[in-house]
N, C-alpha and C positions, 0 to 999 in steps of 0.2 A: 203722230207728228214726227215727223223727220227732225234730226239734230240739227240741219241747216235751216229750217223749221224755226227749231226753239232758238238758237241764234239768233236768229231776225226779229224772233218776238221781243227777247231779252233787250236786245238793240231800239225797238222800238218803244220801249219802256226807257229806259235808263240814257237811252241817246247813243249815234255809232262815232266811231273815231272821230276824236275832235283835240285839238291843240289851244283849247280854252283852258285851259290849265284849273279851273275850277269846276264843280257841277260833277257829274257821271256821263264815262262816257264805257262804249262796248267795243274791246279790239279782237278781232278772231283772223290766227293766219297758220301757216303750216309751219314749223319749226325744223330746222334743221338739226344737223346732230348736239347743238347746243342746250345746256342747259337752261329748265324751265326758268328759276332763281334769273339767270339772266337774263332770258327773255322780255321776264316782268320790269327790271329795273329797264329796261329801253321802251319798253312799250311807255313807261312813266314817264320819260325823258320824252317819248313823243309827245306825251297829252300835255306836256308843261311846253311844250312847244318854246320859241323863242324865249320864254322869260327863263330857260333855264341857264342859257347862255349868259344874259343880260343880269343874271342874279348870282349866277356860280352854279356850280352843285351842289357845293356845303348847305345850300340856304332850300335848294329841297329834299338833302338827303339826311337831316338831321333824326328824321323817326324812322326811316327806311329799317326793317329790320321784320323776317318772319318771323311771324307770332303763330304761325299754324301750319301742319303736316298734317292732312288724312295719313292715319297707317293702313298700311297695304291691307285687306281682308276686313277692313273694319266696315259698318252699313253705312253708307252715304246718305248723309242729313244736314244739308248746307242751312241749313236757316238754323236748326238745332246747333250743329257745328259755330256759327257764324255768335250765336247769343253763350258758346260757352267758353267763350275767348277769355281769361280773365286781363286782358290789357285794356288800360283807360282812353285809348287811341280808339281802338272797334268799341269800348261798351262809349262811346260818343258818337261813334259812327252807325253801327247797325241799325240802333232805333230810327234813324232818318234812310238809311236803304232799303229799310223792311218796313216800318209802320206809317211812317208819315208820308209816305208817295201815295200819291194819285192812284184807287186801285192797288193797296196793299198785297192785297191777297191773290191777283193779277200777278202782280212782281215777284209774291215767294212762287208761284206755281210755275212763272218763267226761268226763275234762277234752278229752281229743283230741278227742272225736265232739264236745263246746261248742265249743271254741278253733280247732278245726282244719278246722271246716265253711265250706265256701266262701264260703257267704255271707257269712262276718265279711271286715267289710271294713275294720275296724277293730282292732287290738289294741294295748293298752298296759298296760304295767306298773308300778304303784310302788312305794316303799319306803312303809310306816308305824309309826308309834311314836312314843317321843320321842326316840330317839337314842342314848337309853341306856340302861334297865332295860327296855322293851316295844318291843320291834320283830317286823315282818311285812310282810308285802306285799297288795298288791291288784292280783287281774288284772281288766283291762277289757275289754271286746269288744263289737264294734256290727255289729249286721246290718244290712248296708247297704242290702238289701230293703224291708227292715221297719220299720227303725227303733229295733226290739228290740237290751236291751243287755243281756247277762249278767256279773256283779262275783262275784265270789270274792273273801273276804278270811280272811287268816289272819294273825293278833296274839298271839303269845306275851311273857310274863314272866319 
C-alpha cells in the first residue's frame, strides 16, 4: 500500500480535516521550510476552527506542550511509543485512539503503516486542550523525502 494509501485509510478511520474542534480528525499537506512544532500548533488552530478566535488562544493553549520526540535511529513503534508517554493528557487519551474505536486493531495497523513508514523522519507528539475540561493529543510526522507531513488530532470533553 502506498503512503497516500495509508493516509486515506487513516483518514477514513479517525475522520479528514475538520473545524469541529472536538472528535479526531486527519490533516496531511506538504510543509514548507517551517518548522514541524509549528506546523502542528496551526493545523490545531484550524481543527478548533472559529471557536478559537471566539474563546482566545489562552483557552485552547493551556496543555499545548510536546510530550514526545522519536530520536533519530530509534525503531518506529507509534502505538508502543504512543502507550509509553508518561503524561496524564495521552495516558487519557490513547486508550480512546487506540482501544475503544470501532475496529481497534484496524486503527493501530493504519496509524503504524502513517507513523511507522520509514520515511518519517520526523515524529512528535503533544498534549492539547486547556488543561482542564478538554484535553487530547496531536501526533505529528514529516516525511523527510517529501516534505509531506501527516497531523492526527484527537480532543475530547
Amino acid at each position: 500500500m502506498s503512503q497516500q494509501e495509508s493516509i486515506a485509510k487513516l483518514a477514513a478511520i479517525y475522520g479528514g480535516p475538520s473545524q469541529s474542534a472536538f472528535g479526531s480528525a486527519v490533516f496531511h499537506e506538504k510543509l514548507g521550510a517551517g518548522k514541524l512544532a509549528q506546523a502542528a500548533l496551526a493545523k490545531y488552530r484550524e481543527f478548533v476552527g472559529k471557536l478559537w478566535d471566539q474563546y482566545g488562544a489562552t483557552a485552547w493553549t493551556g496543555a499545548w506542550k510536546e510530550v514526545y520526540l522519536r530520536e533519530p535511529g530509534s525503531t518506529p513503534d507509534i502505538v508502543s511509543e504512543l502507550g509509553n508517554i508518561p503524561d496524564n493528557n495521552v495516558r487519557l487519551s490513547v486508550p480512546m485512539l487506540l482501544d475503544t474505536i470501532e475496529n481497534a486493531e484496524v486503527a493501530k495497523t493504519a496509524l503504524s503503516a502513517v507513523y511507522d513508514d520509514p520515511a518519517v523522519t520526523e515524529l512528535r507528539v503533544f498534549t492539547i486542550g486547556d488543561g482542564e475540561a478538554m484535553s487530547g493529543i496531536l501526533i505529528a510526522g514529516r516525511d523527510g523525502g517529501s516534505g509531506e507531513a501527516t497531523f492526527l488530532l484527537f480532543l475530547m470533553d
